[in-house]
N, C-alpha and C positions, 0 to 999 in steps of 0.2 A: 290566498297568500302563500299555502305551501306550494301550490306549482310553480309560484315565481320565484319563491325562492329554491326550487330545481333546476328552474332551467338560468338560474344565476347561476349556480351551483356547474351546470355542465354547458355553462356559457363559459366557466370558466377553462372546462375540460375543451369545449371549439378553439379556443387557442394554445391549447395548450397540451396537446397530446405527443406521447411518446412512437416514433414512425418503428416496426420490427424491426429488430437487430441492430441498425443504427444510431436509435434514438433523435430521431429526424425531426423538430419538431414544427410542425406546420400553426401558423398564424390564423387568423381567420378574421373576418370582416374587415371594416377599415382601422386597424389598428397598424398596417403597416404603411398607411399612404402617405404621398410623400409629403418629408417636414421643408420648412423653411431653415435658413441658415442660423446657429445658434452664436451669440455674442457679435453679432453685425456681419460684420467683414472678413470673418477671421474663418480657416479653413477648417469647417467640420468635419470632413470624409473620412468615416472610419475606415473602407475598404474598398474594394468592388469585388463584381463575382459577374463571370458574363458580362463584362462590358457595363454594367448598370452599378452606378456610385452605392455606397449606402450610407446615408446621416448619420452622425451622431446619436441626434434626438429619437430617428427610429428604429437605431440600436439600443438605445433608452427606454422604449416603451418595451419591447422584446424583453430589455433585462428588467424592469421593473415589472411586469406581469409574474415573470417566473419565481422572482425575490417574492414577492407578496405570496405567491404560491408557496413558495418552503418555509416562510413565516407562518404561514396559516396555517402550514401542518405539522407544524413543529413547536410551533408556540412559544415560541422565542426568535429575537431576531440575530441575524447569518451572523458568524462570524466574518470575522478577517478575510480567513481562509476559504472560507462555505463561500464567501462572494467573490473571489475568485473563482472556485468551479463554475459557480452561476452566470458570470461573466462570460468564460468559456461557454457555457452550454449556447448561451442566449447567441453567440458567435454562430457556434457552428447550426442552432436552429435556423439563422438568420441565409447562411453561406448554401443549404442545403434546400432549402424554402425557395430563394431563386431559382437555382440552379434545376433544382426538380421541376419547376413550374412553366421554365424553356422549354425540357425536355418533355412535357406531359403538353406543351402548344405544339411541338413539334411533331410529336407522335398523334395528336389530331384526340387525344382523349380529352372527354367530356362526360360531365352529366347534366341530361336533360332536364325540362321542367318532370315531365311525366316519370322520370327518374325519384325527383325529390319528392313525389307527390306520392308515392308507392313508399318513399322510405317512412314517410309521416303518415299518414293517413290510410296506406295502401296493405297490400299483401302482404309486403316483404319487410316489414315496420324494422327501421334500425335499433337493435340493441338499447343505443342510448335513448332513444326518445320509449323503448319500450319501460326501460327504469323510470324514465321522468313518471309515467303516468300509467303507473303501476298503484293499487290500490293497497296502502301499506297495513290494510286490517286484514284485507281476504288474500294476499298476494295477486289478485288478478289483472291480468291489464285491460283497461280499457280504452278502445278504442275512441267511441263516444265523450271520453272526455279531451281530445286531443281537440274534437272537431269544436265542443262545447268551446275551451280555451280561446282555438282561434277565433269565432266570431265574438267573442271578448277582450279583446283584445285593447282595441281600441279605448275599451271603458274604464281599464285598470291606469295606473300609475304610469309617469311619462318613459321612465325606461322601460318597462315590457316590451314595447314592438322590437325597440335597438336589441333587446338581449334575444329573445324570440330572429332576428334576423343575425346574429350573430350564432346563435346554436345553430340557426341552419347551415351557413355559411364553414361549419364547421364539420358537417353531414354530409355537405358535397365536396368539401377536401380530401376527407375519411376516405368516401368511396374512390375521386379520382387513383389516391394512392392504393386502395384497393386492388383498381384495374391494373396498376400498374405492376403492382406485385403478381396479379394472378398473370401477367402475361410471363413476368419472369419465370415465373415457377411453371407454368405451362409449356414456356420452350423444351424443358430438360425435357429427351427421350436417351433411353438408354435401353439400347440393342439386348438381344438373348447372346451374345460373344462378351459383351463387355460383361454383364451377369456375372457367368460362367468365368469368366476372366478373373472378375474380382472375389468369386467364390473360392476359387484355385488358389489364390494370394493367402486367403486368406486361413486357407484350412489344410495345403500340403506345409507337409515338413519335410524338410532335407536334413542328412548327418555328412556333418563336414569336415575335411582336415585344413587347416590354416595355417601356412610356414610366415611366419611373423619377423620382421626385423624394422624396428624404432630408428626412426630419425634420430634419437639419437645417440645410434650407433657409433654416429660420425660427429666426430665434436665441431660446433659452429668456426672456430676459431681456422678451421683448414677449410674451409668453404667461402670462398671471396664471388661478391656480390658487385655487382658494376649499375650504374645509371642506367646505360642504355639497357641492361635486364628489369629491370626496377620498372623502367617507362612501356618497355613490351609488356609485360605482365599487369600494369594498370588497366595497360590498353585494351588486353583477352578479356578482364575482368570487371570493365570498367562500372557496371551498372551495380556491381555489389558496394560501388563508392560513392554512390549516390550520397548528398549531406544536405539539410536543412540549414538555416542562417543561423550564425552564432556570433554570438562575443566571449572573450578569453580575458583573463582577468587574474592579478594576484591583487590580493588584501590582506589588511590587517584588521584586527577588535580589539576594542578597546572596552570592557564590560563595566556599567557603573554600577559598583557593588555597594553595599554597605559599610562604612570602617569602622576599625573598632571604636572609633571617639565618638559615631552616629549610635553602633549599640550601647554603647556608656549611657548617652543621652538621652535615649530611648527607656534604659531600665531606669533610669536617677526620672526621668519624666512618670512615668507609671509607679514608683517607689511615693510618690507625693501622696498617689490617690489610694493609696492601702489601708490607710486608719480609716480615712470616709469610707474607702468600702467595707471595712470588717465594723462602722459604726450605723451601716445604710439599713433604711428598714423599707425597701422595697429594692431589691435587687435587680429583679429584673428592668426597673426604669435605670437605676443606677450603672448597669450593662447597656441598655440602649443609649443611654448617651454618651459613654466612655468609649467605648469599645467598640471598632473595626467589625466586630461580627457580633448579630444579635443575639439575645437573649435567646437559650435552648429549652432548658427545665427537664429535659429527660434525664433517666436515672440510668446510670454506667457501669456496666462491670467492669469489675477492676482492671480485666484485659483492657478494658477500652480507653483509660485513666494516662493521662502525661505520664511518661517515665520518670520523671520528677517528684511524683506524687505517689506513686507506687513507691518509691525509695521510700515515705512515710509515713505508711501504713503502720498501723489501724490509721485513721484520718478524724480529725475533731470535728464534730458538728459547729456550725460557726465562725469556722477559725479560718484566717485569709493564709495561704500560701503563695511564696513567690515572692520577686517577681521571676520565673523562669525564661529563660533563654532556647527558641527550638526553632529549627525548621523556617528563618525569617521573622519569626514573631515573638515577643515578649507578652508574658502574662500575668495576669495573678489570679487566683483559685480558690471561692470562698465553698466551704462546705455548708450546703442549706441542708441536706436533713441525707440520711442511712436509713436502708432497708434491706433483708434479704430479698434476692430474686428469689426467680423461678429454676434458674440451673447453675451447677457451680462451675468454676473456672480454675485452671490451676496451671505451673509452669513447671516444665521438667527438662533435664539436657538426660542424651542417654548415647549407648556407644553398643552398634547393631554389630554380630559377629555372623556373618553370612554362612553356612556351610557349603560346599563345593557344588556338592549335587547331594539328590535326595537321598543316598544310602546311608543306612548306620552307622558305618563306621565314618562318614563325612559331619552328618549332625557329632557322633561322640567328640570328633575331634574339635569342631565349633564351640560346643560346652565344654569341652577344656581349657579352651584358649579365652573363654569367656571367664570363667573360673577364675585365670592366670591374672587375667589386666586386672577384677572385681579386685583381688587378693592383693596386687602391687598397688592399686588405688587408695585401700582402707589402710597399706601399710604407707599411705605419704605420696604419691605420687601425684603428679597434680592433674584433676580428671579431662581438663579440655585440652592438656597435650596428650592425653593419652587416646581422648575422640579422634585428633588429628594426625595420631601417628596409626591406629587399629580401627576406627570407624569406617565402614566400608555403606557409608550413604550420604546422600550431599552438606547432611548436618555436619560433618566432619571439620569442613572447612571453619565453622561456626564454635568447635567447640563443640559442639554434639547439644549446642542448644537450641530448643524446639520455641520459644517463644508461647504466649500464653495461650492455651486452649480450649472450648469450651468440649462438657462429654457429647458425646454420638460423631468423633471426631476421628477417635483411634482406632483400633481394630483391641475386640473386646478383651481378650488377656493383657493387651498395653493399660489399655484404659481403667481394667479392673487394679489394677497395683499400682499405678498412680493416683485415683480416684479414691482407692481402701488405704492412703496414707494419709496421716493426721499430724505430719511434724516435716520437717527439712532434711535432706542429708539423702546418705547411699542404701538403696536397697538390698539387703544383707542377699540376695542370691539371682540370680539374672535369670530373666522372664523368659518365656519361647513363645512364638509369634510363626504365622505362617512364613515369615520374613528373616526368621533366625534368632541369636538368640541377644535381650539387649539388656547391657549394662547401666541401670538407673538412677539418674541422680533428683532428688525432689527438689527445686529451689525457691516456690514456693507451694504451701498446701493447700489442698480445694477448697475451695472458699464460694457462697452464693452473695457475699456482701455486695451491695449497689451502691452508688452517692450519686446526690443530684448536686449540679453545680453551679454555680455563678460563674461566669469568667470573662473578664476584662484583658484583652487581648490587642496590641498594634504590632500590625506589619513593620518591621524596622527596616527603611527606605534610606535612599542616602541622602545625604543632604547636599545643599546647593555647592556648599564647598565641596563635597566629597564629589560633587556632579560636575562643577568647575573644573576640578583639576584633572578629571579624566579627559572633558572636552578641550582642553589646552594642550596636552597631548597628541589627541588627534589632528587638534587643530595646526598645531606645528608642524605635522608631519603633512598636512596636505599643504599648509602655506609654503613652505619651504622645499619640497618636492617639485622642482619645474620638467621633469619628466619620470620615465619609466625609470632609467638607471639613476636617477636622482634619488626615485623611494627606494629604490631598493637600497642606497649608499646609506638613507635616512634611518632606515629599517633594521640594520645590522649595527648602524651606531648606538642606537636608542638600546639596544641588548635586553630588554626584556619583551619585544614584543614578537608574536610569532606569525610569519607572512603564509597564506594560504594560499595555492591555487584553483579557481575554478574556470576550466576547459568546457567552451563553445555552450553556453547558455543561449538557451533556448529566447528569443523575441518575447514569449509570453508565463514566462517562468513565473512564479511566486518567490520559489524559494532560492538561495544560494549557496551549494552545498549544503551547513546547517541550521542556513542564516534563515528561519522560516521570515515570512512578509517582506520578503526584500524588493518588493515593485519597485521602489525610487530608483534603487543600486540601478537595477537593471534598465530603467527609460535611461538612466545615465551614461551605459554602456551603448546604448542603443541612437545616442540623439544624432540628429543628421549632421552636425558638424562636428561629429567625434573622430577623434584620430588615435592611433595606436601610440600612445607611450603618453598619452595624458592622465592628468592626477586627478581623482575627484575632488568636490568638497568633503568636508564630515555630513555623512549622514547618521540619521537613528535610529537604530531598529530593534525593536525590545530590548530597551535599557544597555543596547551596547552600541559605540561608536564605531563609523565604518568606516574608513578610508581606502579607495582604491585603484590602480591603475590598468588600464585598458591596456593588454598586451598583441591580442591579436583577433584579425576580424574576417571573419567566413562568409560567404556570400554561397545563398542556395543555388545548388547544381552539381557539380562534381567532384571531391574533396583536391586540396594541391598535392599534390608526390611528396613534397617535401614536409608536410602537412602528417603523413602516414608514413612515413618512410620508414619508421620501426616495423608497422606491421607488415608493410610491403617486403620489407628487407624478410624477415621470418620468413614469408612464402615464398621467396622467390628459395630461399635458400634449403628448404625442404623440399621445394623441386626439383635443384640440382642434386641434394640428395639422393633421392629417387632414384634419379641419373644414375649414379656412382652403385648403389644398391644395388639396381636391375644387372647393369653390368656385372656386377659378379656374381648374383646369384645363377647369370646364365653361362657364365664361366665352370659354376660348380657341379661336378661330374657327382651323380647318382640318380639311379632309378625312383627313389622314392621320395617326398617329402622329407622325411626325416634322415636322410643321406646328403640329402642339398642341402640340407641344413648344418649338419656335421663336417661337411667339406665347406661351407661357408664360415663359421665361426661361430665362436659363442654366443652373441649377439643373434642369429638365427633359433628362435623356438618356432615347435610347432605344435598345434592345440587343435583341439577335437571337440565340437559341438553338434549336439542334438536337437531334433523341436526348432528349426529355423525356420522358417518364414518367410516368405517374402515380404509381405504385407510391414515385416517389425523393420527390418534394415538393421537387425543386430545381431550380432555372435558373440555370444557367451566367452567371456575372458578381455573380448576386443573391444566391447561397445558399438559402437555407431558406424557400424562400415556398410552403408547401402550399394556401392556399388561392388565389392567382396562377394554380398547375396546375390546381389544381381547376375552376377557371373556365372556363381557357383549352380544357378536355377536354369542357366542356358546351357547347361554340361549334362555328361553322359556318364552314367555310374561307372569309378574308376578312372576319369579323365580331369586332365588340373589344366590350369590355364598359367600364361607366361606373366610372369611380375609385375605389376601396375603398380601404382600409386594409389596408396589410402589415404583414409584420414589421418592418422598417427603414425604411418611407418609403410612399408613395402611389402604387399603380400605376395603368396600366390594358393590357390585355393583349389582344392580338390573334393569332386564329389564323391561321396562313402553311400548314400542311397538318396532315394525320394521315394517319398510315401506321398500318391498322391492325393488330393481330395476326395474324400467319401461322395461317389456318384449321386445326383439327386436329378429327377426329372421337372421339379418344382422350384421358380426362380424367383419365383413372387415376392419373397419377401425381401432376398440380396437385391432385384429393382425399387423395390421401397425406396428399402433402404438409402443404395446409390440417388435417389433421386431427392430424399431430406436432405441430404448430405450435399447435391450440387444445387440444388435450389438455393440453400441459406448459401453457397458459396457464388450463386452468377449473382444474388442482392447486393452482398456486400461487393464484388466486382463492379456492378454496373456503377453505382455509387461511389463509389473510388474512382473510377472512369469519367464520372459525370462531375464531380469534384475538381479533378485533373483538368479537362477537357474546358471548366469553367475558368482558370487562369484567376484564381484567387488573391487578391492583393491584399495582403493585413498590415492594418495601420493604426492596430488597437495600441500601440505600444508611445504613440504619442499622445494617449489621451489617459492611460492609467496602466 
């Protein structure tokens, strides 16, 4: 029985493994063949890939294997949100599962019987069947029990053979992917030039001078920008504009909160049940029936106590508190019984005087200044304007209050003279700390007191009315809405609601800028008879009302001009820039950098960096200018190159030396190297490629 339940166990791992790098996940046995149509007549096709449909129902079984999977190891079942990943996963295991499975009949790989026969039984035993039947006393594996199993097969329970032909099924997917990887990763050869090439990159250094001048040198507003440049420059560029499908969207929310006549009703409902609970003589039942959240019974220190409750310290054994108001919930707080713990807890605000730096006379001046505030404090000042006018640490903001802490928290001189106080108030002389020196106020004293507690506690929800009148709102605003400029009209009358936009959502979004679970919104934006300037209905998405209108709609392929026209417009107009730059910088008479620069203008600097790189693409002061480096590594010590276009402004670059790479006769390891490095990059290529190439249709969007 334990082997059956392994190879259930990695029956489940045959369908369900993770492909390198990708996360590619491969099927196995018949778990992906093909379904019949789901609700009669009606169109199930979730997508295609390669020309071949794919069901609903056997996108179902793909995402119901893998849900069960992250239930089962997570021991709770997926959120919201989690089943959307899942979702997605089970997608792309599904899109990449075909797609590879062409590719892997095309390319003629296979594995044979005598294949599987060597992974189970043979020399070359696969990993997973070596775990399966592995002897979990001696760690040994044996192979005679694999052989034992099989000719039992037959005699066991009626799934063993299925799951048995399923782990295998799952052993010859393993490997085809196997083969397929090792062929990838066997193409890469990499020359002793390219070595030597990328050793150079990556271990000379160049010292360089850089004559700098910023775009924006030239103010935008004298740089006039035309269509016909706008449409050339998509056109040089065009692949950088590549765009996915989108829908564009403004909305409104409408949040249904609580009102204060729901929390009235809430505390006046919980105020009924106070006398029975301070009369209850079993609390804990008393709590499980009342109460939104069960009975606890552990004992709390005080740091850990409603702030309500802390206000009424010491605390009466017995006595009911409340009802308090916090956080969404109303409560009340019976004290069952006081203990000291085990460590005490205490609260302090304090006010940190930093000194400069380490020298003595920076510390003396610190404890002066520390001295000064301690002295204006005890004469009347009031001490959390004085944290926030002299505190030089984030308590500041706070008032210089630290909130309640337990010891092994501070750093030991803090904690010693917090901890060695037995009363409230300022401590007559300010502490030094590896951190400076701090001004301390005790607001309360150590204390190891505990209380265990009873507490009857409701969430205060709104009520139907208070739910009503939010959805009348909404509701009005999408009935009455007969287009895009209609909500907008609707939207600035109504004056207290605020319209949001979210630009070109993705087909398979979840979320909507902050609207987490918005799946509805978006099948709405997305349905096949949507048109630009329609109004939704109300929808509901955690407790807030949605209404919204469809403004504009993207189609994958190339973005429109008019679409980008801001960011097109910036570029084009940093190239004329450019323009304008180069020309005068070759106008401007001097032999040196820093002369062309002085004859050019203020706007002209010129900056000096060391330890350049090819391999970095960076200059120190510039940032990111690869092709700057690139230039400056094709020059000759002492020689500069004529004005180009950077990334941020117009250079010209001059070489001050090269140091080149430390000679080595041994390349072994920079091939390594280059050859992890293009392997992981032809996988994820080929796959990308084989993705591309399968002409993926997603049509998840009509179904959830």
């Amino acid at each position: 029985m334990a082997l059956i339940n392994k190879i259930r166990e990695k029956s489940g791992w045959a369908v369900g493994f993770i492909a390198i790098g990708l996360g590619v996940f491969v099927v196995g046995g018949d778990l992906l063949a093909p379904n019949s149509r789901l609700m009669g007549g009606n169109d199930t096709t979730i997508g295609e890939v390669a020309g071949e449909d794919i069901d609903y129902k056997e996108f179902d079984q793909v995402f119901q294997q893998i849900k069960a999977n992250y239930e089962n190891q997570s021991g709770r079942s997926a959120t919201e949100t989690e089943l959307a990943m899942i979702r997605e996963q089970a997608w792309n295991n599904l899109v990449f599962k075909i797609a590879l499975e062409k590719e892997y009949d095309r390319l003629g790989i296979q594995v044979t019987e005598e294949e599987l026969f060597d992974m189970v039984q043979g020399e070359n035993i696969h990993p997973s069947v070596r775990q399966a039947f592995t002897n979990p006393q001696t760690g040994e594996f044996d192979r005679n029990q694999i052989v034992q199993y099989l000719q039992n097969l037959d005699q066991m329970e009626p799934q063993a053979r299925p799951m048995w032909t399923n782990f295998e099924q799952g052993l010859v997917e393993d490997r085809i992917q196997s083969k397929y990887m090792n062929m990838l990763t066997k193409s890469v050869y990499i020359t002793a030039a390219e070595a030597k090439n990328y050793h150079s990159a990556q271990n000379a250094t160049a010292s360089i001078k850089a004559l700098f001048v910023p775009y924006g040198a030239i103010a935008d507003s004298t740089v006039k920008v035309t269509d016909a440049q706008l449409k050339d420059y998509f056109e040089r560029h065009k692949d950088a504009y590549k765009v996915e499908e989108g829908r564009s969207i403004e909305f409104v929310t409408i949040p249904v909160s609580a009102s204060a006549e729901d929390s009235t009703y809430y505390q006046q409902e919980i105020s009924t049940l106070k006398e029975q609970f301070a009369a209850a003589d079993n609390d804990s039942a008393f709590v499980n029936m009342n109460s939104d959240m069960s009975y606890d019974g552990s004992y709390l220190p005080v740091s850990e106590l409603p702030e309500q409750l802390r206000n009424s310290l010491p605390l009466e054994q017995g006595k009911v508190y409340g009802p308090f108001t916090a956080n969404g919930t109303v409560g009340l707080f019976k004290v069952i019984d006081a203990k000291e713990g085990e460590s005490s807890v205490a609260r302090a605000s304090h006010i940190l005087i930093k000194p400069d730096n380490d020298s003595p006379e920076a510390k003396a001046a610190a404890l002066a200044k520390a001295k000064d505030v301690l002295s204006q404090i005890q004469n009347g000042a009031d001490f959390a304007q004085m944290a926030a006018q002299h505190g030089t640490d984030g308590t500041a903001a706070v008032g210089g209050d630290l909130g309640w802490f337990g010891e092994g928290r501070m750093v030991p001189a803090f904690e010693k003279a917090i901890f060695g106080a037995s009363s409230v108030g300022l401590l007559p002389n300010p502490v030094e700390t590896e951190f400076g020196y701090h001004i301390i106020k005790i607001t309360a004293p150590k204390t190891k007191q505990t209380y265990k507690l009873a507490a009857v506690q409701r969430a205060v929800e709104a009520s139907e009315t208070t739910r009503g009148a939010a959805y009348s709102i909404a509701d009005e605003l999408s009935g009455t809405s007969g287009d895009l400029q209609g909500f907008r009209e609707n939207v600035e009358k109504n004056g207290t609601l605020v319209k949001e936009e979210a630009p070109n959502i993705g087909k398979n979004n979840v979320m909507v800028n902050n609207l987490q679970n918005a799946r509805e919104l978006v099948r709405w934006a997305y349905a096949k008879d949507r048109s630009v300037g329609d109004v939704s209905p109300v929808f509901e998405v955690n407790d807030t009302y949605v209404v919204a209108a469809l403004t504009a709609k993207r189609e994958k392929g190339y973005a429109k001009i008019e679409d980008i026209k801001d960011e097109l417009t910036a570029a084009v107009r940093n190239e004329l820039k450019a323009q304008q730059i180069a020309e005068k910088l070759k106008g401007a008479k001097g032999n040196t950098l820093e002369a062309i620069a002085a004859a050019y203008g203020a706007e002209a600097t010129v900056r000096t960096a060391d330890d350049v790189t090819f391999a970095a693409g960076s200059i120190t002061g510039l940032g990111f200018e690869p092709v700057a480096v690139g230039k400056a590594f094709g020059l000759k010590p002492g020689a500069r190159t004529a004005p180009f276009e950077g990334q941020n402004g117009v250079l010209m670059v001059e070489l001050v030396q090269l140091n080149k790479a430390p000679e080595t006769n041994d390349y072994t390891e920079v091939k390594q190297q280059l050859v992890n490095t293009r392997s992981g990059r032809n996988q994820s290529n080929a796959y990308e490629a084989i993705k591309e190439k399968a002409d993926v249709k997603d049509n998840r969007v009509k179904f959830f």
